[in-house]
C-alpha positions in Angstrom: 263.2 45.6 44.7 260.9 45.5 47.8 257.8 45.9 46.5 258.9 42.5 43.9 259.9 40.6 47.0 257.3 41.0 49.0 254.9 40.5 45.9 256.8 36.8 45.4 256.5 36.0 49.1 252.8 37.3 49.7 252.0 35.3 46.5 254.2 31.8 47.6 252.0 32.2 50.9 248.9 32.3 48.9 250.1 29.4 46.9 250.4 27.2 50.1 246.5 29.0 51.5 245.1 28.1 48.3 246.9 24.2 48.4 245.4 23.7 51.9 241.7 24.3 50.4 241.7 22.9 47.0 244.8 20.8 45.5 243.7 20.5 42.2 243.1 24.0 41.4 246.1 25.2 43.2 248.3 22.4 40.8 247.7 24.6 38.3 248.6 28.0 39.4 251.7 26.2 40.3 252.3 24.7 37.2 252.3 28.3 35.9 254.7 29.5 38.8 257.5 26.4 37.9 257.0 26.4 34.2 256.5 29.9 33.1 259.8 31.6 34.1 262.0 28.8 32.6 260.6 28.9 29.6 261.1 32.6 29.4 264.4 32.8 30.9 265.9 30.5 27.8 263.7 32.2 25.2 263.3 36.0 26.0 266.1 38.3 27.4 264.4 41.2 28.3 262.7 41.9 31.3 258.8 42.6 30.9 258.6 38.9 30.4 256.9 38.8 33.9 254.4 41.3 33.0 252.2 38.0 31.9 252.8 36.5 35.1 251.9 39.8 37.4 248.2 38.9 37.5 248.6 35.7 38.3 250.7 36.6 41.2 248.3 39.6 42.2 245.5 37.2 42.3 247.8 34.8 44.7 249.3 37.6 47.1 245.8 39.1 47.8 244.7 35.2 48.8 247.7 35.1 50.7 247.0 38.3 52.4 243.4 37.9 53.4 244.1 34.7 55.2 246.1 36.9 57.5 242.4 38.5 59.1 240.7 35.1 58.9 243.8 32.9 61.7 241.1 31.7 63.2 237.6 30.5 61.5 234.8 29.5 63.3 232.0 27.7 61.3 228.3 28.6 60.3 226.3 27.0 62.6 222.9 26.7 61.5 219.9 27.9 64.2 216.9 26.1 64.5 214.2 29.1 65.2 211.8 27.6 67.6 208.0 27.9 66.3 205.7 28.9 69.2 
């Protein structure tokens, strides 16, 4: 039950990552987060329904997780090498 939770929230973090770098792209993963469980959840009753939806999420919680190392990014700055 942990593991699930913490999957969802690492993943809804990566949603909102993603959303700050690229709207349009990010639409779309959302799209799949809003639409695909109600259509399951009317048509299917078991549970492995989400099994579909796990790589999606994976791909989203690792995003998510990353930006935790990079709080603080500091651009390339491109060096002029002096020619003697």
């Amino acid at each position: 039950m942990a593991h699930n939770f913490s999957r969802i929230v690492f993943a809804l973090i990566g949603l909102r990552r993603a959303f700050r770098v690229n709207k349009l792209v990010t639409a779309l993963y959302a799209l799949v987060f809003l639409f695909f469980p109600v259509v399951f959840h009317f048509t299917h009753v078991e549970v492995y329904f989400r099994l579909q939806i796990d790589p999606v999420m994976l791909v989203l919680a690792v995003y998510g997780v990353l930006g935790f190392g990079r709080l603080k990014e500091t651009p390339i700055v491109k060096t002029q090498s002096s020619a003697a």
